[in-house]
C-alpha positions as CSV (number, residue, x, y, z in Angstrom):
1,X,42.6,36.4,42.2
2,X,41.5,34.8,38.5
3,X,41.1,37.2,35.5
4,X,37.9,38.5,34.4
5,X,38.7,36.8,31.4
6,X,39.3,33.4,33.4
7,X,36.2,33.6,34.9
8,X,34.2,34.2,31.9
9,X,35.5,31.1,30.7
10,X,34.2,29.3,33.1
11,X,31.0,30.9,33.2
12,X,30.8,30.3,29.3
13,X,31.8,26.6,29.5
14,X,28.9,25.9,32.7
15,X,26.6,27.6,30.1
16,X,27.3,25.4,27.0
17,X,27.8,22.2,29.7
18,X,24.0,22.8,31.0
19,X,22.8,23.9,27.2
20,X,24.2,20.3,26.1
21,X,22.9,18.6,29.2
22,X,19.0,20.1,28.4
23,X,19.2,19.0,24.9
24,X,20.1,15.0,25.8
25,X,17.7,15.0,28.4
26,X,20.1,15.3,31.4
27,X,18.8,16.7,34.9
28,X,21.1,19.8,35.6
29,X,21.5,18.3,39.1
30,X,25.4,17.3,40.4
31,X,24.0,14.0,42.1
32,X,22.2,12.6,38.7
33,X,24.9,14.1,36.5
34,X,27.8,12.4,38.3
35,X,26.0,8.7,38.7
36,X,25.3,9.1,34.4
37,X,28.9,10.7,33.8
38,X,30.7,7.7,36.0
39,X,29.1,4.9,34.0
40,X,30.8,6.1,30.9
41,X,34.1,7.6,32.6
42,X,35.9,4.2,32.3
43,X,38.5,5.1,35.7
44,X,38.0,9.1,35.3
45,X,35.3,9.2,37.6
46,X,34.3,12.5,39.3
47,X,32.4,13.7,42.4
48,X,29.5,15.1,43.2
49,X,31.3,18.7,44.2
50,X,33.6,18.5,40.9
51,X,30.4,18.5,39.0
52,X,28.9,21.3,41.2
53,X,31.9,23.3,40.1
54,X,31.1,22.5,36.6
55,X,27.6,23.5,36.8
56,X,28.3,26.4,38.4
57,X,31.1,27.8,36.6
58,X,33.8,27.4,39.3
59,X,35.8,25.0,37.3
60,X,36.4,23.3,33.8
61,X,37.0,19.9,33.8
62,X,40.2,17.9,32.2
63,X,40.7,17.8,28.5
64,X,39.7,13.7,29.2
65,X,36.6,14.9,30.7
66,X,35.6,17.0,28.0
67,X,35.8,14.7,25.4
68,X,33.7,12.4,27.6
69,X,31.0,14.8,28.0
70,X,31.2,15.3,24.5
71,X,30.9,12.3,23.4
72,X,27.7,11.4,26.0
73,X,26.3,14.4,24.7
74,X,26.5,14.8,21.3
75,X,28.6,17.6,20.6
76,X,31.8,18.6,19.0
77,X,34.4,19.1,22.2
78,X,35.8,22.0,20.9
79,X,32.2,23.8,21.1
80,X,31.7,22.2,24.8
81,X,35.4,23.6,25.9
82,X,36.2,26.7,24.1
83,X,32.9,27.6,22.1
84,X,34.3,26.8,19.1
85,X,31.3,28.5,16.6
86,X,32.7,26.7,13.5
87,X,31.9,23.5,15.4
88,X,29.1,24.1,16.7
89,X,26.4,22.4,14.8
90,X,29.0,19.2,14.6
91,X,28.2,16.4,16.4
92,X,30.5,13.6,17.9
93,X,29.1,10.1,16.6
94,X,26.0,9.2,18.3
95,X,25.1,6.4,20.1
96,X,21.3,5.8,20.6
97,X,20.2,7.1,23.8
98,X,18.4,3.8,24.5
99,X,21.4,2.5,24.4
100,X,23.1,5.1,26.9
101,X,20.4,4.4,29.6
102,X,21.7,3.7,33.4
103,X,20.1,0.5,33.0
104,X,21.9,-0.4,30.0
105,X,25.1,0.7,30.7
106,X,25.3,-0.7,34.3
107,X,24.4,-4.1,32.2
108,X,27.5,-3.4,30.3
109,X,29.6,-2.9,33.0
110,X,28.8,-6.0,34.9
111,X,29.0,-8.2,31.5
112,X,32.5,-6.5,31.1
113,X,33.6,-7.4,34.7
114,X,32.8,-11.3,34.3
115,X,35.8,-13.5,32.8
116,X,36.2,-13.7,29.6
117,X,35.1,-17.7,29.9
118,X,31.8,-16.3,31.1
119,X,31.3,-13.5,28.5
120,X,31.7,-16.3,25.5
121,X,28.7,-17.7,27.6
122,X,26.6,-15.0,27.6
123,X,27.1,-13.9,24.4
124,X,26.4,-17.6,23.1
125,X,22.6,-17.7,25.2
126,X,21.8,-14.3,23.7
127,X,22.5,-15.4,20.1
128,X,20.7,-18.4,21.0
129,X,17.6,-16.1,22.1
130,X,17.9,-13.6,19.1
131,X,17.6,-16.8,16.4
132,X,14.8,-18.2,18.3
133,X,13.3,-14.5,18.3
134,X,13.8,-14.2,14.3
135,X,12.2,-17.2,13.7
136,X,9.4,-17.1,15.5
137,X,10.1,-19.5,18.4
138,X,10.2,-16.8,20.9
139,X,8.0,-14.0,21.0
140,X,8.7,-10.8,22.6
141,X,5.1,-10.2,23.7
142,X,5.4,-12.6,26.2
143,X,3.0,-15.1,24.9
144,X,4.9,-18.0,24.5
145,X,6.2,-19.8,21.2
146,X,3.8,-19.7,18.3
147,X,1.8,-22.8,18.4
């Protein structure tokens, strides 16, 4: 049987999880949570039910898992695991949420699965694209060079 005091912690960490989750525009849903968490997990994926317990105050994830959530969040980890008050208006370094769509970071994730050969490829037709964009030779409203 856990401790009142066990449990509370749990209940407190779901609380702060889904306060954080609100505020960066997360659905408080395990399904959605777990596809958006696994694209920045980098091999400490979770499931569906782990998240559940999460949400629901069953369960507190890993240390590794905090600072994940953290870090997709915004938030200081100590706040998110322990409701650290001191750290509470701290935020871990953003990165801008346009950047942190499912879109993008799926993008990422195949880019980073190519070779290396491949990569150096890709990276040379996108410079190639962003000098034609700053100088006018490629427009980004879909018109066509300037004539």
């Amino acid at each position: 049987m856990d401790s009142k005091i066990a449990n509370d912690e749990r209940i407190n960490f779901s609380d702060r999880l889904k306060t954080a989750l609100l505020s960066a525009g997360v659905p408080i849903e395990p399904t959605p949570f777990v596809r958006a968490f696994n694209l920045r997990a980098d091999g400490a994926a979770v499931t569906a039910h782990a998240a559940r317990k999460w949400l629901s105050g069953e369960a507190i994830p890993t240390h590794e898992k905090v600072l994940i959530l953290a870090s997709w969040l915004g938030v200081h980890a100590a706040w998110l695991r322990y409701g650290d008050a001191e750290n509470a208006e701290l935020v871990a370094p953003a990165i801008p949420e346009v950047l942190l769509s499912t879109a993008n970071l799926t993008l990422i994730k195949d880019i980073v699965s190519l070779p290396e050969s491949t990569q150096q490829l890709l990276r040379e037709i996108v410079d190639a694209f962003l000098r034609n964009h700053r100088t006018g030779h490629l427009r980004s409203d879909k018109q066509g060079p300037h004539k």
